[in-house]
N, C-alpha and C positions, 0 to 999 in steps of 0.2 A: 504493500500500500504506500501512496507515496505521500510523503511528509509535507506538510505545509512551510512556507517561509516562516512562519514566525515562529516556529519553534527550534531552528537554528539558524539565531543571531547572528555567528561569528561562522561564514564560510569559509573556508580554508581551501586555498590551490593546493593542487597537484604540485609534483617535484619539480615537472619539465617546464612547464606554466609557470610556475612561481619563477625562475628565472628571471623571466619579462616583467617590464613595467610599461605601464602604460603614461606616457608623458603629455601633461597639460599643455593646450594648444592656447586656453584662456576663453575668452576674455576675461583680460581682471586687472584692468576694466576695459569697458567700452572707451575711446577717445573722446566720443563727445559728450557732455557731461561735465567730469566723465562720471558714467552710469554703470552699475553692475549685478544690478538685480535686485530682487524682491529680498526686500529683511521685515519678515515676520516677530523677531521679538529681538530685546534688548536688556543684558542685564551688566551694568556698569557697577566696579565694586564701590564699598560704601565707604570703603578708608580712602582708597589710591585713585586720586583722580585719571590718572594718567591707565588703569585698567580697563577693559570693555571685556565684554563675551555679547556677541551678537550670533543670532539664529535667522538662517536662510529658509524660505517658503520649502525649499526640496535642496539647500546648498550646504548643509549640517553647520556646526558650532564652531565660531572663529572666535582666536583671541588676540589682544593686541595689548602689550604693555607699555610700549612708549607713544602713548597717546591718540591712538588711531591713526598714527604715519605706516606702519608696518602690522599684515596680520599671518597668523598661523591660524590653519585650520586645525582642530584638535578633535572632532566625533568621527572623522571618515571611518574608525573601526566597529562606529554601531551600527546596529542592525536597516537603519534607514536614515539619510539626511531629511525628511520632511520635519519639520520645527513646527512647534506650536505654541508654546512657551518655553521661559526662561527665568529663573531663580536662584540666586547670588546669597549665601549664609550672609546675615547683616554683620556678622561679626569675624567672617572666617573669608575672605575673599577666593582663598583654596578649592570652597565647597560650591558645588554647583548643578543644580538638578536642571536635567531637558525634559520637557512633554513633548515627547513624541509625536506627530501627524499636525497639519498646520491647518488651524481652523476657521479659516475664510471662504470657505463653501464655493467655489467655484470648482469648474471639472477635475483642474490640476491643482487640489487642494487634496495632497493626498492621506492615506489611513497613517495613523502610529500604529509601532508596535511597544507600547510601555514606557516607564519614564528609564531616565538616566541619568546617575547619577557619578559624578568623580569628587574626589577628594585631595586631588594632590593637582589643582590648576588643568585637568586635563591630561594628562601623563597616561592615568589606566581609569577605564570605568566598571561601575556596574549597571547592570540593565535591572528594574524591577518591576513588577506590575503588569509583565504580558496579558496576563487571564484579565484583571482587571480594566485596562485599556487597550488591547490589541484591536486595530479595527477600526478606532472612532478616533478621535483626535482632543487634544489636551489646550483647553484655550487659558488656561490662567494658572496657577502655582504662587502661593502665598506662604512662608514661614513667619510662625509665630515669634515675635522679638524678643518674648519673655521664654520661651519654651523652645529652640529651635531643631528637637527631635519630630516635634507640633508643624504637620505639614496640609496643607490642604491644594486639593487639584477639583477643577471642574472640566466636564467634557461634553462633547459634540457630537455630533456624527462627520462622518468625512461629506465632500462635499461635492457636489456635480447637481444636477438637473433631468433627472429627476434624482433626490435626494440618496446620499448612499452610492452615487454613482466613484466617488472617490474612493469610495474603499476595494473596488475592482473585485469584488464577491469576498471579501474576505470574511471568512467562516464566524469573528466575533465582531461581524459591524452592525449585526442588531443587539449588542452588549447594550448595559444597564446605561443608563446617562445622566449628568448631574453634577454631584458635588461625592467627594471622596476625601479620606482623611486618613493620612499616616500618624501617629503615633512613635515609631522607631527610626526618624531619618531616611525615611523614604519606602523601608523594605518590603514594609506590607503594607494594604490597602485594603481602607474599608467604605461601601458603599454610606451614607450617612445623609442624614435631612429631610426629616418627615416633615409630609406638606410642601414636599418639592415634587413637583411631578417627572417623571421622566421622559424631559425632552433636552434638547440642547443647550447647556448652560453657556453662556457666550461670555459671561464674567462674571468677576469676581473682586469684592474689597472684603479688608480685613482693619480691623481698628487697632492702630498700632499701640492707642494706653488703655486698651481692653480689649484683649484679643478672641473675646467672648462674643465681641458684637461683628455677626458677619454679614454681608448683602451679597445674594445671587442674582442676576440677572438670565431669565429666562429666555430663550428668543429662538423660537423655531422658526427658520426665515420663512414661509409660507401662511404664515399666521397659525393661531390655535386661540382659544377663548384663555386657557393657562400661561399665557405670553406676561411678562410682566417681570417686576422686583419683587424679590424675598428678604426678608431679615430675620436672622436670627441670635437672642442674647444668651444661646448657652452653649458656644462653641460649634453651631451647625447640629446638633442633634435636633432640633426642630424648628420649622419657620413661619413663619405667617405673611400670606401675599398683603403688598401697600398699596394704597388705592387711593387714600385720601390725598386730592390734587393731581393725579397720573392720570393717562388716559385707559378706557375699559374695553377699546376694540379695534381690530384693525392693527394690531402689535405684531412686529418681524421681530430681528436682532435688537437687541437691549445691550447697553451698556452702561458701567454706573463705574466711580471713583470718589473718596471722601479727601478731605485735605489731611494731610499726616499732622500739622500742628494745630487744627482744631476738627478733632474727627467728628465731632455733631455737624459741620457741613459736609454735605452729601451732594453728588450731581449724578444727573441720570438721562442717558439722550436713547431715545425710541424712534426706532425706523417703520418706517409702513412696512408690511406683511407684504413679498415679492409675489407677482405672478404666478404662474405656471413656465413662462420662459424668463423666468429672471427680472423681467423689467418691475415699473411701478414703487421700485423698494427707496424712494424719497426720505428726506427727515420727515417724521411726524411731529418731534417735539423736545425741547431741550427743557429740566426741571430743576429744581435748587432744591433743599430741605436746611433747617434749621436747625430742626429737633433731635436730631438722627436719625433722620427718614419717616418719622410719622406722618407729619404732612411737605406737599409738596406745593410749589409756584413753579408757573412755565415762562421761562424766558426766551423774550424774542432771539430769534437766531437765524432763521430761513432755513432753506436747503443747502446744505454742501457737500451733500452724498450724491448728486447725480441722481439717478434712477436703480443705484444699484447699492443698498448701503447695507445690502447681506454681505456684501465683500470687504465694504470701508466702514468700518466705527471702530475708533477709540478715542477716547477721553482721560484726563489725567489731570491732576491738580498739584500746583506748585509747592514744593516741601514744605514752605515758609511763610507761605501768602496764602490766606486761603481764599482770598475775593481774587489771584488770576487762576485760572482753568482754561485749558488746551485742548480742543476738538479738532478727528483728524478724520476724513472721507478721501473722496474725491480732491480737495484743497484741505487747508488746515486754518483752523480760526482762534484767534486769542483773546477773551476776555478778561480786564483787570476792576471788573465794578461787579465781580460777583455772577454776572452771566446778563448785565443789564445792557451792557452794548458791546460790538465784535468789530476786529478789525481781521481782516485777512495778513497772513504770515506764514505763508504757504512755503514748504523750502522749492530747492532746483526739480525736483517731480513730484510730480502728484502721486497719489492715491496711496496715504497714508493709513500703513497699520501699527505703528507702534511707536508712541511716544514713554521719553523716560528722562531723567536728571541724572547727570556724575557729580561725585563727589567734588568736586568744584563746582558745583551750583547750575553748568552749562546745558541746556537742552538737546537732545536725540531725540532724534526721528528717523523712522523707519519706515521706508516706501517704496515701490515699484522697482525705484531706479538707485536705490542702495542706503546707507548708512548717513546723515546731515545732522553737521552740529551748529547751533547759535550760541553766542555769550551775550545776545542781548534779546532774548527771550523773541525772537523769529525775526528783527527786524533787518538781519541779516545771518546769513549763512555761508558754511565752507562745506566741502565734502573729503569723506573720510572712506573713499572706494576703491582703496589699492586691495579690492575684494573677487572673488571669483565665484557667482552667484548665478550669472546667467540664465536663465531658465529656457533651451533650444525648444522648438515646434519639430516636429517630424518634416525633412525637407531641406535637407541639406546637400550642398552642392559641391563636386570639386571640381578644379580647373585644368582640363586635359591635357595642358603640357607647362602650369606653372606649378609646381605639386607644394609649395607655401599657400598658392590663394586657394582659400575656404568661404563659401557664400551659405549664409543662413540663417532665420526668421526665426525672433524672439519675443516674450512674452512681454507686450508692454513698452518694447526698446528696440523696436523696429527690424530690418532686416539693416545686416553687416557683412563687411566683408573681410576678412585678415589677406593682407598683405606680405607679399616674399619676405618683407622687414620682419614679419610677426605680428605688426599693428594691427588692431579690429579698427575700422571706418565703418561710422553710419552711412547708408547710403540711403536709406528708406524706411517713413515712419510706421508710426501703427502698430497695431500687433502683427511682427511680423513673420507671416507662411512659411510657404512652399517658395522655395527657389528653385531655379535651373540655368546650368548652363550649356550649351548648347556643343555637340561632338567636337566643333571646329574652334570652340573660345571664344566665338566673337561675337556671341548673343547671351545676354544674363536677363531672366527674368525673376522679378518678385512679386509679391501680394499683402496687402492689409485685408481684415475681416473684412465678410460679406462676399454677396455673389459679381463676381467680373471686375473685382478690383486687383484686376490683373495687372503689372507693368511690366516693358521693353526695353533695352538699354543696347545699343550699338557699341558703346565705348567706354562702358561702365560705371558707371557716373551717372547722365541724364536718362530718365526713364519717362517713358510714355506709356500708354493706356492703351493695353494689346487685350480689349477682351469684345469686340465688337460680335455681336449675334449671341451671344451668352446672356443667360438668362435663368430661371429658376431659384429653385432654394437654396441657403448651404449649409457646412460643414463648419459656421464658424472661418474656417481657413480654409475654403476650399484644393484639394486635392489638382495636381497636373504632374502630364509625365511628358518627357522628350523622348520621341524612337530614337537609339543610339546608332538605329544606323541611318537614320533619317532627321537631321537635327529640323528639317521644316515642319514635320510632319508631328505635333503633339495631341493629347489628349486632357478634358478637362472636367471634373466632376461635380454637377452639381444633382441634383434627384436624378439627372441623365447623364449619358455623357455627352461631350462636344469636342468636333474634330477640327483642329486649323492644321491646313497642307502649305500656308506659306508662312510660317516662324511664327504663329501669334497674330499674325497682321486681322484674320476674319476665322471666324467660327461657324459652324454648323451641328445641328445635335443627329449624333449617328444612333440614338436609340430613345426608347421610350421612358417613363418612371422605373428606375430598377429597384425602388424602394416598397416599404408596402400601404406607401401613403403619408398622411398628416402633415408633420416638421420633418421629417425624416429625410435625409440624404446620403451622401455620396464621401466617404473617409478616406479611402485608400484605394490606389488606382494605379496599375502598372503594364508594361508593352513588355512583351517578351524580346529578349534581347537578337534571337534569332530567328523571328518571324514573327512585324509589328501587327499580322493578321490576330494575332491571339492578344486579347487584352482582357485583364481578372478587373473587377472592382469586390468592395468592401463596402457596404452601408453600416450606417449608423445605429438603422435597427434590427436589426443583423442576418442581413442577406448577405451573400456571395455569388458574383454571376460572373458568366468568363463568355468571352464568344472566340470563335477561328475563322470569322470571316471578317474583321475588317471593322464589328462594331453593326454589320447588317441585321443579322442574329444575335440572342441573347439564351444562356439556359442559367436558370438559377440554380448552381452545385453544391449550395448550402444553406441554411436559413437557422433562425435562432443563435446566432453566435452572439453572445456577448462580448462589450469591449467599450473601451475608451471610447465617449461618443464624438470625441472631434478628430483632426485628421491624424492618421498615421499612416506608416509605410509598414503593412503586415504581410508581403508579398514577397517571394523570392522564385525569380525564373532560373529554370538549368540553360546558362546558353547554350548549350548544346541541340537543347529539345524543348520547343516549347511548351508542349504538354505538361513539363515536368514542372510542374507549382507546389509552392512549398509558404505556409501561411500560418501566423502566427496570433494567438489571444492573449491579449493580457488582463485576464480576468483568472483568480480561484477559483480551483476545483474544475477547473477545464481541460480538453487537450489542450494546451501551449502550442503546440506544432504538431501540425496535419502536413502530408505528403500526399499526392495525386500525380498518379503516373499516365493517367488521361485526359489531362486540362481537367479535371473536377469532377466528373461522373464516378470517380470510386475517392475513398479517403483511407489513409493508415494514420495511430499516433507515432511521433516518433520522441514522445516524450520520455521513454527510456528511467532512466534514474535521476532527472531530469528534477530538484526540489519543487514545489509547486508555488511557485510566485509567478506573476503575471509576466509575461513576455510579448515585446513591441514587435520587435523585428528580426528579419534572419538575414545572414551573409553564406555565402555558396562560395570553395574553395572548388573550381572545377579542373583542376592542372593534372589531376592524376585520374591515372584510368579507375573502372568504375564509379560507382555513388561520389559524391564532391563530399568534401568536409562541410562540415554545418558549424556555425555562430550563432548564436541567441541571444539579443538583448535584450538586459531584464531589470528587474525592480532590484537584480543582486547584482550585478554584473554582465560580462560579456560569457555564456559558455561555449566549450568546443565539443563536438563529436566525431568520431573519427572511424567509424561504425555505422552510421546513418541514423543515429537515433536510441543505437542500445545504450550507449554508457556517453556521459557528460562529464567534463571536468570545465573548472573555475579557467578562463583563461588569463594570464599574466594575472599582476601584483598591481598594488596603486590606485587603481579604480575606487572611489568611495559608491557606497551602496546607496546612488542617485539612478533613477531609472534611467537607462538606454533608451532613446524615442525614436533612434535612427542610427543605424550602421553601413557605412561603405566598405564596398570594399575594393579597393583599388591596387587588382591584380598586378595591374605592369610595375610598379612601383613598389609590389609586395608589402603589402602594411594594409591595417584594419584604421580606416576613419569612425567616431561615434560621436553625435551629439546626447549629453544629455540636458535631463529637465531641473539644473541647479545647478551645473559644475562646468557650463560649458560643451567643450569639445578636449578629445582625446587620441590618442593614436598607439600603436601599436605595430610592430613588425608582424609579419604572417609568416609561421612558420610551415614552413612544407611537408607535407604527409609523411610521416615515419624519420621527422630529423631529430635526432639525440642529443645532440650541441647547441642550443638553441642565442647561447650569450653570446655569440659575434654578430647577433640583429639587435641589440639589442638600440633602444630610439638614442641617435644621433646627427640626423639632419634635420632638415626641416619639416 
């Protein structure tokens, strides 16, 4: 039977594997900015101003002791970099708990698996709390100031649309949710807080000169009538919802914060209850309390979550002051009259998840585009992102004869390019896609969300709008491929597909809905490399269809597959044979990897011994005679096969356990390219069927 990921944390290469390491390609950072990804939580120590430990959405635990000029990452050897909080002993700067999985509910807000905790700055960890949190995600972490064995965690579900989608089936992501309470420094966990209902705690305070009085903030982003604040005066063993002054309907995500030097001020801001697709999720309401939360006043504030403020809430109050308070969305706003009027103090990016103070008094913030600190409470800013955070899309591109430049689309921070120098250049905003570039090198395209936000580029630099005739739904990022042996001739998915025969210039759709209706579309799309008559796609709600004529015909060769519902690359062609498809899930408790030896009408697993965590994508070694070697990129790493699927091993060393979302692999040059979803891009030498020696590959060029 095969074992789930989370039940072993710590994978271990093989002999010959280990060898290898796998060398950081970056960004870290982007140049322009400069920008480096989403930072989810912040925990600065409380003696040494010049300390930080910052937590990436999916880019694990950094530290930095000479003041955010230089960082070390220090979790790559836990079980997963997704972040969700972050907890600094007040008195011990050494000691430092992670909650695991990052709980901003979007697709790529992935599951935790348990907290973590180190004792020595980082150096070794332990993991605890699997059973208790595997699955769902940890959005807040509070030690008691007077007690600090006295721990408390509140949690989530992971996040995607329809909810739970984040956690990619994993076997405890309908676990209990709530509020949780160690007792022993972390070790165990106990469920706690009658009259709290179970749904998604989305935060949490604690009164730092009565660590007795707690506030949970409820907030199922979809709404629920039990939506709301709790308080409790006898350590979280029970609560009572507040109401007097708050609002009674229409509640999403909640968040609330007290001021540490007078904890009877309390603030609390409520988002309207999202959609069904996400939108609609506005400020509903920003509130004060006086009394410690018994009654409340709502303070003007407006909107500054956009429409999406199940992703963007947090709030925080100045150590010292308790009339200024910091709200953070979409932009970030600054009150110093107590919540009576707001001035905008937004840092260098938007969409702010995590504000916090260092011990020098100086404000942090945590957003999209990385790590920003003020000394003058937001009225200006520097950036502290000599960070490698990146969060890749599935859609990564190399350059067929410059083997430095890498082309490829980021969450939030557009699409990039790295340069023979090593440099990452912004080229294009947006959330950014699917790239390509084209057999010859002299055509680069990219994509921002939405359908036919395609662009063209001759000279790489200026881009144009290559999606004329394209039309329908999408993928979020809609999916495209280039025939490699045909760089005019590409493919483009949206519920359908769409064919352009001169580079992009005009489109046409070569087939009908391959979906089975609704919002549903078009994820993964690929041309077999030795005959572009045969093309697979991937939907969203989990069809798979493949045709051998050109896109005239269609037969659906799969249906019900579960997976990531935005784009990926889960296709790998034998160029030898185009029949031979090989297709990857990244959801638990699934095959991972199917093989079809007749374009799709029959299926095998060749998941093998294969741990069971979710897998993006696969890379095809076809240099030796029979079956090709196999890759698999995963929520653990890259694995090899060398067998066709019986037996797996870990490939090289170095890799932190960030998902793989995409794998090249770039035969003539012998080396493995991968983007992942938090760390960037990576590489790797390929080693050849049956080689024993494998340290003279080991990465040294470019």
């Amino acid at each position: 039977m095969r074992r789930f990921g989370f039940l072993i944390p710590f994978v271990l290469s093989l002999p010959l594997s280990a060898q290898l390491r796998w060398k950081s390609l970056g960004p870290a950072p982007i140049a322009r900015g400069p920008y480096t990804g989403r930072v989810s939580a912040i925990a600065p120590s409380k003696q040494n101003p010049k300390m930080l430990y910052v937590g990436g959405a999916d880019g694990g635990v950094w530290k930095s002791t000479d003041d955010g000029n230089s960082w070390t990452p220090i979790g790559d050897s836990l079980p997963t970099t997704s972040v969700g909080a972050l907890a600094v002993d007040p008195k011990n700067d050494q000691v430092l708990y992670v909650g695991m999985g990052e709980s901003n509910f979007a697709n790529h807000s992935r599951y935790g698996l348990g907290l973590a905790k180190t004792s020595d700055g980082g150096k070794s960890w332990e993991v605890f709390g699997v059973e208790a949190f595997a699955g769902r995600c940890i959005s807040r972490i509070e030690i008691d100031p007077k007690n600090p064995k006295i721990l408390y965690a509140t949690t989530t579900h992971a996040g995607g649309m329809p909810i739970r989608n984040g956690a990619r089936g994993h076997p405890l992501a309908k676990g209990p949710l709530g509020l949780f309470r160690s007792t022993d420094a972390g070790r165990t966990w106990q469920k706690i807080g009658k009259g709290l209902p179970n749904l998604s705690a989305t935060d949490l305070a604690l009164d730092p000169k009565n660590p007795k009085n707690l506030f949970v903030a409820i907030g199922h982003i979809f709404g629920d009538a039990r939506n709301g604040l709790y308080r409790s005066t006898d350590g979280g063993l029970s609560f009572k919802k507040l109401s007097i002054g708050l609002p009674s309907s229409g509640i999403g995500r909640v968040s609330v914060a007290l001021s540490p030097s007078q904890p009877k001020r309390v603030y609390a801001n409520f988002v309207r209850a999202a959609s069904s697709t996400g939108g609609g999720a506005s400020t509903l309401g920003f509130y004060r309390s006086d009394d410690g939360g018994i009654s409340w006043t709502r303070k003007s504030l407006g909107n500054f979550q956009a429409s999406y403020g199940w992703y963007l809430s947090v709030l925080r109050v100045h150590p010292t002051k308790p009339d200024t308070v910091f709200v953070g969305g979409f932009t970030m706003r600054r009150s110093t009259n107590g919540g009576s009027s707001w001035r905008s103090v937004t840092p260098p990016h938007v969409d702010l998840h995590a504000i916090e103070w260092d011990a020098a008094g100086r404000l942090l913030a945590g957003d999209d585009g990385g790590l920003h600190r003020s000394s003058n409470l937001g009225a200006s800013w520097s950036s502290l992102n000599k960070l490698g955070l990146i969060q890749f899309y599935a859609g990564i591109s190399l350059h067929p004869k410059s083997p430095g430049v890498i082309l490829g689309g980021t969450q939030d921070n557009g699409s990039n390019e790295r340069g023979s120098n090593g440099v990452w250049q912004h080229v294009f905003g947006g959330d950014g896609g699917c790239t390509g570039i084209d057999p010859s090198g002299s055509l680069r395209f990219v994509e921002y969300q939405g359908t036919g936000n395609l662009f063209r580029s001759v000279n790489g630099s200026y881009f144009r709008r290559s999606s004329s005739g394209i039309f329908g739904r999408n993928c979020f990022l809609p999916p495209f491929a280039i025939d490699p042996r045909n760089g005019k001739r590409m493919v483009y998915g949206t519920e359908r597909v769409f064919l352009s025969t001169n580079g992009g210039l005009s489109w046409s759709a070569i087939s009908g809905d391959l979906t089975n209706g609704g919002r549903a579309a078009i994820r993964g799309i690929e041309i077999a490399p030795s005959d572009g008559n045969y093309i697979y796609v991937s939907t969203n709600d989990g069809n798979v269809q493949a045709s051998s004529d050109g896109g005239r015909t269609w037969r659906k060769v799969l249906k019900g597959v579960p997976g990531w519902p935005r784009t990926t690359r889960p296709f790998a062609v034998d160029p030898r044979d185009p029949k031979k498809v090989y297709f990857a899930t990244g959801w638990f408790g699934q095959d991972q990897l199917r093989f079809s030896g007749d374009a799709g009408k029959t299926w095998q697993s060749l998941d093998g011994d294969l741990p069971d965590v979710p897998v993006h994508c696969i890379g095809l070694d076809p240099r030796s005679s029979g079956e090709p070697v196999l890759f698999a990129g995963s929520d653990q790493g890259v694995w090899r096969s060398q067998n066709h699927g019986k037996h797996w091993e870990r490939y090289g060393d170095g890799l932190p356990n960030t998902p793989v979302v995409d794998l090249r692999m770039d035969l003539g040059r012998s080396r493995i390219v991968v983007a992942t979803q938090g760390r960037g891009v990576f590489w790797i030498p390929l080693i050849p069927k049956g080689a024993i020696d494998p340290r003279s590959l080991m990465p040294g060029g470019k």
